[in-house]
C-alpha positions as CSV (number, residue, x, y, z in Angstrom):
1,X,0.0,0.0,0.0
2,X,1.3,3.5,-1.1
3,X,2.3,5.7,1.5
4,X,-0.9,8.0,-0.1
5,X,-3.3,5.4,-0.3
6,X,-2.5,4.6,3.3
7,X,-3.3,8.5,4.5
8,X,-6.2,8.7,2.0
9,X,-7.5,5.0,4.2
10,X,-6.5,6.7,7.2
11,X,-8.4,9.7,6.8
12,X,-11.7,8.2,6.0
13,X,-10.9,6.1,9.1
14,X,-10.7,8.7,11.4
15,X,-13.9,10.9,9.4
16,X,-16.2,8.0,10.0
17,X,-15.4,7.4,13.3
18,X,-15.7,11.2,13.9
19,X,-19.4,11.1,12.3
20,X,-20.0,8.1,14.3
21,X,-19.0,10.2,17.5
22,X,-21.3,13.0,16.1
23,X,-24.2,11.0,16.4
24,X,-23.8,9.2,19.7
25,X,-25.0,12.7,21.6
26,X,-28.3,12.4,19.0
27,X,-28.9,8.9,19.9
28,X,-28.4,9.4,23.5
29,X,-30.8,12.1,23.9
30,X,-34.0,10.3,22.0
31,X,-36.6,10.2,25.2
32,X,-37.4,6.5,25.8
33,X,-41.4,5.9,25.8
34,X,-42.9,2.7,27.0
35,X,-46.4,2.8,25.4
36,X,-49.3,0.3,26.2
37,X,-52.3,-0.5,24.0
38,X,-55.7,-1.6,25.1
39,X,-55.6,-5.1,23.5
40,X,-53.4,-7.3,21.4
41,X,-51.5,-5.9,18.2
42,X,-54.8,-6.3,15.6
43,X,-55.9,-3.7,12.8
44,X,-56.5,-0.9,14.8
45,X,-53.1,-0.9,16.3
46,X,-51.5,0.1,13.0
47,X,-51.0,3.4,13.1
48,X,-48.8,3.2,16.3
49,X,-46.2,0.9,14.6
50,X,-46.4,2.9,10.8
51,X,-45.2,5.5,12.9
52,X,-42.4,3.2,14.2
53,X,-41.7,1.7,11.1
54,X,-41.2,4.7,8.8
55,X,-39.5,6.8,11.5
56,X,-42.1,9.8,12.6
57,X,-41.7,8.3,16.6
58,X,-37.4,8.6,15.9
59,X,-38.2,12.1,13.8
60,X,-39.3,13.4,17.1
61,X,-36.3,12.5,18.7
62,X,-38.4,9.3,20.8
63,X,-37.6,5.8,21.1
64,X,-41.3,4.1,21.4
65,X,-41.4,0.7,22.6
66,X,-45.2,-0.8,22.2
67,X,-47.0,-3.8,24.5
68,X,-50.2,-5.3,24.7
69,X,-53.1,-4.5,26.8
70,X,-55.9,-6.6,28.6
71,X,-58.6,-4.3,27.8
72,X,-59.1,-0.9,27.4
73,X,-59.8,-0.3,30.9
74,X,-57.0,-2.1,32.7
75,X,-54.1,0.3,30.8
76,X,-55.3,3.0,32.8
77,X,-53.2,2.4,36.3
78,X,-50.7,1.2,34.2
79,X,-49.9,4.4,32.9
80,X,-50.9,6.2,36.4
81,X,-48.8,4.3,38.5
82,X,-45.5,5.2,35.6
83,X,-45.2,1.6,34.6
84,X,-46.0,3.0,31.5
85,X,-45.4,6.7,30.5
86,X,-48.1,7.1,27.7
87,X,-51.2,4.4,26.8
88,X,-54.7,4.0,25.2
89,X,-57.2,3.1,27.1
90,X,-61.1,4.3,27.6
91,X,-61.8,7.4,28.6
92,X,-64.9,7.0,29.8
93,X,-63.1,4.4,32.3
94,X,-60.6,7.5,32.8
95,X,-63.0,9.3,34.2
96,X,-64.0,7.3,36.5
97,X,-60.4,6.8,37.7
98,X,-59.7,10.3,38.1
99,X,-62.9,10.8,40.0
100,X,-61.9,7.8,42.8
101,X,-58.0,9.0,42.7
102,X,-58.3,12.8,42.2
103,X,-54.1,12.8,42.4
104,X,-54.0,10.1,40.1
105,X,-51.2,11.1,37.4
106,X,-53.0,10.6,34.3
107,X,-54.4,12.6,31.7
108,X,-56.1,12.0,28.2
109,X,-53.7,13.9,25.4
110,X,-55.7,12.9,22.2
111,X,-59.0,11.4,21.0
112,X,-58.3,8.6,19.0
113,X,-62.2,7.2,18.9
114,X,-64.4,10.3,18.6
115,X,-67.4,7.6,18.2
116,X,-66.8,4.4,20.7
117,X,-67.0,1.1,18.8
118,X,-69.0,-0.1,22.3
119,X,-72.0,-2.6,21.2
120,X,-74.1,-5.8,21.5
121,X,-73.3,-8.6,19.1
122,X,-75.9,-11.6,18.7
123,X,-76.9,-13.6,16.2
124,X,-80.3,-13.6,14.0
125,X,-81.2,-17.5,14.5
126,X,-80.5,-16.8,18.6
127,X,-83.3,-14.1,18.5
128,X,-81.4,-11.2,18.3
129,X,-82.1,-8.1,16.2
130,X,-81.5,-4.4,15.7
131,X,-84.0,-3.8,18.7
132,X,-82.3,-3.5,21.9
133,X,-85.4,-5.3,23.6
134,X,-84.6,-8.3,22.1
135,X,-81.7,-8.8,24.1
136,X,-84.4,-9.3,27.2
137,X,-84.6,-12.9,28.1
138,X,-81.2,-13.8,26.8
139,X,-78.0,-15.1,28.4
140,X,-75.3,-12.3,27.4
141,X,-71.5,-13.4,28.0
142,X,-69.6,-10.1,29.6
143,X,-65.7,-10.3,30.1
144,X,-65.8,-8.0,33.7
145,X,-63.2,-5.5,32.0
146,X,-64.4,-4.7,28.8
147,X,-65.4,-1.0,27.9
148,X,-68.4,-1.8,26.4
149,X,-69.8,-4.0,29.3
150,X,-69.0,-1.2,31.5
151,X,-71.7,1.0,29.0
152,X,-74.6,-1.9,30.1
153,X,-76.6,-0.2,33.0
154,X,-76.6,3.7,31.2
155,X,-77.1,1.5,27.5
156,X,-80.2,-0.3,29.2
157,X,-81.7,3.0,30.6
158,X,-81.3,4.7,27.4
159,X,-82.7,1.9,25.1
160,X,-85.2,1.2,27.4
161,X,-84.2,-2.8,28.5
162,X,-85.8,-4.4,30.7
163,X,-82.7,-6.2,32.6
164,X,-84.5,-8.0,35.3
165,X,-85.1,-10.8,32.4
166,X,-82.0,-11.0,31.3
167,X,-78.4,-13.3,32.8
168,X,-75.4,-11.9,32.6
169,X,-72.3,-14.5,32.1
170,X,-68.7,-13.8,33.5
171,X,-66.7,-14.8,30.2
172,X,-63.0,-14.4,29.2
173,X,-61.8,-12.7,26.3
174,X,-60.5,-15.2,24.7
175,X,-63.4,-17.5,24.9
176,X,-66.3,-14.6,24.6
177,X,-66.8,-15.1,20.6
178,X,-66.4,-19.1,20.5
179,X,-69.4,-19.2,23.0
180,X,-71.4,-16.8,20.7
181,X,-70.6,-18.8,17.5
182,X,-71.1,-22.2,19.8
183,X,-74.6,-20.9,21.0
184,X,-73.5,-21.1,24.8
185,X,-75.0,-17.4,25.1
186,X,-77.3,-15.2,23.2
187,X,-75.3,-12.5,22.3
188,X,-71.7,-11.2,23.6
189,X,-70.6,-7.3,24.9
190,X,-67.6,-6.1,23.3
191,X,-66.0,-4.1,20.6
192,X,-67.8,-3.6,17.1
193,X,-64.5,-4.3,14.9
194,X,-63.0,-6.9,17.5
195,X,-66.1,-9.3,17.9
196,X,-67.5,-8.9,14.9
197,X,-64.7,-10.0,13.1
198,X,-64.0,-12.3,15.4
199,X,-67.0,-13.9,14.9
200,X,-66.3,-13.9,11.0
201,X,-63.4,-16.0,12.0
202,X,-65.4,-18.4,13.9
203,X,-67.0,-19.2,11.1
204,X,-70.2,-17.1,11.9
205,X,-72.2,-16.0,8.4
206,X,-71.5,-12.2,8.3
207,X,-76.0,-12.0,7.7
208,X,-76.2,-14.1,11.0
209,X,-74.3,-11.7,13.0
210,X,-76.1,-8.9,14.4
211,X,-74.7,-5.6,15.7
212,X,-76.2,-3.3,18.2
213,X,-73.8,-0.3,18.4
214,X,-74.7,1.7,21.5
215,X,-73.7,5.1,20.2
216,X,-76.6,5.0,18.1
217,X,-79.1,3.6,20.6
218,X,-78.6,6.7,22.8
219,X,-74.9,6.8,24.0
220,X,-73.3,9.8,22.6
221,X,-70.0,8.7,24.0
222,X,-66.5,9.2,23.6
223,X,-64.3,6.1,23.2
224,X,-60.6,5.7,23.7
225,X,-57.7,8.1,24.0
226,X,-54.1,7.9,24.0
227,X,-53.2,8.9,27.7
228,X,-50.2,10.3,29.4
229,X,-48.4,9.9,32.8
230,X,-48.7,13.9,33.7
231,X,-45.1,13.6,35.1
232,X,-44.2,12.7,32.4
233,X,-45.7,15.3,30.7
234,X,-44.4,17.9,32.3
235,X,-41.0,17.1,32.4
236,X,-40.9,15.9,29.1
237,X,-43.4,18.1,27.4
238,X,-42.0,18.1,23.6
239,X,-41.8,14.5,24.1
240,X,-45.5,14.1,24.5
241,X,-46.0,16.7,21.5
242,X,-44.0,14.5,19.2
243,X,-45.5,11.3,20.1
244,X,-49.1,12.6,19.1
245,X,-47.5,14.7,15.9
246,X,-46.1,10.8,14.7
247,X,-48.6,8.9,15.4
248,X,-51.3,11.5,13.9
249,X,-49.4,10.6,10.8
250,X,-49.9,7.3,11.2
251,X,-53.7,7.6,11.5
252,X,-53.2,9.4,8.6
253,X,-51.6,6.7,6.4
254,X,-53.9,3.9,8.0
255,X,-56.5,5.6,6.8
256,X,-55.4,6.8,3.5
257,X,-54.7,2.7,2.6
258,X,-55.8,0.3,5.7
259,X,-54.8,-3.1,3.3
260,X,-51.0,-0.9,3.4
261,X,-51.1,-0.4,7.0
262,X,-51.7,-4.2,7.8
263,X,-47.9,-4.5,6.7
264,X,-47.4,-2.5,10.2
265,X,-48.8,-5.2,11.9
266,X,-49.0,-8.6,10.5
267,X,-45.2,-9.5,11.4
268,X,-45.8,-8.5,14.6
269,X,-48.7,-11.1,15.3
270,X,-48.5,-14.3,13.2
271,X,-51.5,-15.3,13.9
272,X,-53.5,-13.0,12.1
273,X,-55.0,-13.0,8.2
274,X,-54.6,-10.4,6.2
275,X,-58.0,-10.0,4.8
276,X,-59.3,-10.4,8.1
277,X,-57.4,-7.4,9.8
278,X,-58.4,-5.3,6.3
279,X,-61.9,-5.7,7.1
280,X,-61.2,-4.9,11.0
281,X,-59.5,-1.8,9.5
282,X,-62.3,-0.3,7.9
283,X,-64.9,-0.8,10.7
284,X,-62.5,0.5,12.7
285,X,-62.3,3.8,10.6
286,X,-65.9,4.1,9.6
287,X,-67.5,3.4,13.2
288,X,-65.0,5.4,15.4
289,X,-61.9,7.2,13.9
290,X,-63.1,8.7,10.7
291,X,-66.4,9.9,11.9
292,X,-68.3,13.1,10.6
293,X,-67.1,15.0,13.3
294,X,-63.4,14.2,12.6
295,X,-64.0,15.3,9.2
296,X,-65.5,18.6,10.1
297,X,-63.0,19.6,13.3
298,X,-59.5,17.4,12.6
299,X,-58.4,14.2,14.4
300,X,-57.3,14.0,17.9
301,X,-59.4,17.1,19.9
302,X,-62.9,17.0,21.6
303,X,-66.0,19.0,21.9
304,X,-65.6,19.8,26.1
305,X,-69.4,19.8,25.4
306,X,-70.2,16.6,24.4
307,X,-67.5,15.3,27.2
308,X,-69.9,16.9,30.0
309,X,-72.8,15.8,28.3
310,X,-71.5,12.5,28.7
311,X,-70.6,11.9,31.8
312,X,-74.9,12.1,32.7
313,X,-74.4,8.5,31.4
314,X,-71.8,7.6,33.2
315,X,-73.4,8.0,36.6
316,X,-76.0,5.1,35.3
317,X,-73.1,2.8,34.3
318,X,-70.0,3.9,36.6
319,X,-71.5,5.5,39.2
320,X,-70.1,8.9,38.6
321,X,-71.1,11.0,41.7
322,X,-70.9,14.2,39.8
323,X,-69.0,15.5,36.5
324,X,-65.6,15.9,36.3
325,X,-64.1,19.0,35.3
326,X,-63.1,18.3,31.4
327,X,-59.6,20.2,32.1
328,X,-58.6,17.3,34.3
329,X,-59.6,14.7,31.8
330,X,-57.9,16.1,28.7
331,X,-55.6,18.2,27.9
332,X,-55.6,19.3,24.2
333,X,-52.0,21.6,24.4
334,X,-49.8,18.8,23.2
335,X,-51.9,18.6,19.7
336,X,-50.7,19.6,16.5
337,X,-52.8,22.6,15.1
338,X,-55.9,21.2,12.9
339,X,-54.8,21.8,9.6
340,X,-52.3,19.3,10.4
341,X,-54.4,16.4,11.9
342,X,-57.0,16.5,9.1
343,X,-57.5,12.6,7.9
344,X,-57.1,12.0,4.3
């Protein structure tokens, strides 16, 4: 090797070890966030690891690691208690926490459900039909943490059900659509776009499957919000801002091509079909994330007025004593402006 060629090899040597020294202090500083989900990694999940996999959460300077939930009100404490800095969860459920633990350090930072996928889901040759009454007389399986069971005594007021007719079953998640499609109980409480599906897969006809969605039997709810550890929050407060400003964009791209967005998720759950989660997709963005609302005032924010209004209902399901003050249920500061969480 010429004494040249070895300075020229030398020099690059040193210049990529220099760059490599310039980006350790970049790396260092990318603010670690532990985030959990509601459920397992299905359809609706997507948009959390699109914004992993094409690099918004690391454009923000974050390093986001993502588990699964076991149900949409259990990820609550988790991210109260700083096991978790940031989750999704119901916030419904939410504000029921922060009623019962007023120092409780969690807050809702974005609306990711305007419209909460919360229903009944029977089947035509077991009774059921679009009529909330004909749920009376029937055996409903209930899993004890799901959001939508925790809807039943406000759902039943509103729809008029006469409950004193009808059994409620204890049933686990995993096994709460087999017993549907098995006949072991009349209908099943649960998600629109989890059971439904679900139910698909079972092997259920898609025209035996009925659907009672409770935000149009009276439930003007909201449904779940990404949440935040306020201590979190407040020391780390363009950390929070650049977690909802990536994963906004990947609501956006979900929803701009959901059969794209399945390639977010499907290596991180073997188990699932594609077609399958598609389908999930698109409920998902019809019933509760693209709603007329959304299109009209931008993902992500609320209407404080239709938050108060709500918790009425929540004092027939959760016992809510009184309302909660909105301003310590969500805090809308760490949004992007509107123009820039408009869905495609």
């Amino acid at each position: 090797m010429t004494r040249s060629s070895l300075t020229r090899r030398t020099f690059g040597l040193l210049a990529a070890a220099a760059a490599g020294m310039l980006m350790l202090p970049a790396a260092a500083s990318a603010t670690d966030i532990k985030f959990t989900l509601d459920w397992k990694f299905e359809a609706p999940s997507a948009p959390f690891f699109i914004a992993i996999d094409k690099g918004y959460f690391a454009a923000e300077g974050l390093n986001v690691t993502i588990d699964t939930g076991a149900g949409s009100r259990e990820s609550i404490p988790r991210v109260a208690t700083g096991a978790y800095q940031m989750g999704f969860g119901d916030v419904n459920a939410l504000i029921k926490f922060i009623e019962e633990n007023p120092d409780g350090k969690v807050k809702a930072v974005m609306m990711a459900y305007e419209r909460p996928p919360f229903a009944v889901i029977g089947r035509k040759s077991l009774g059921i039909t679009e009529d909330p009454k004909s749920l009376e007389g029937k055996k409903l399986g209930a899993p004890p943490p799901d959001a939508a069971f925790g809807q039943w005594p406000a759902f039943a007021k509103a729809a008029g059900i006469d409950t004193s007719t009808i059994t409620i079953e204890n049933v686990g998640f995993p096994v709460r659509e087999p017993m549907l499609a098995q006949g072991q109980v009349d209908a099943i409480f649960g998600f629109s776009f989890s059971s439904v599906i679900n139910l698909k897969a079972q092997g259920v006809p898609a025209d035996e499957i009925v659907t009672i969605m409770m935000a149009e039997k009276g439930l003007d709810l909201y449904g779940n919000v990404v949440m935040v550890n306020t201590d979190f929050a407040a020391a780390n407060p363009d950390a929070v801002k650049g977690f909802l400003k990536a994963l906004i964009k990947g609501y956006q791209d979900a929803v701009a091509d959901p059969v794209a967005a399945m390639d977010a998720v499907l290596p991180r759950n073997e188990v699932l079909n594609k077609d399958v989660e598609v389908d999930r997709m698109n409920m998902a963005i019809a019933q509760s994330i693209k709603t007329p609302a959304v299109v009209a005032n931008g993902f992500g924010d609320i209407d404080p007025t239709k938050m108060t209004a709500s918790m009425e209902f929540l004092k027939d399901s959760m016992g809510l004593k009184a309302p909660v003050p909105v301003e310590t249920v969500f805090d809308s500061q760490y949004l992007p402006p509107k123009e820039e969480r408009m869905l495609p």
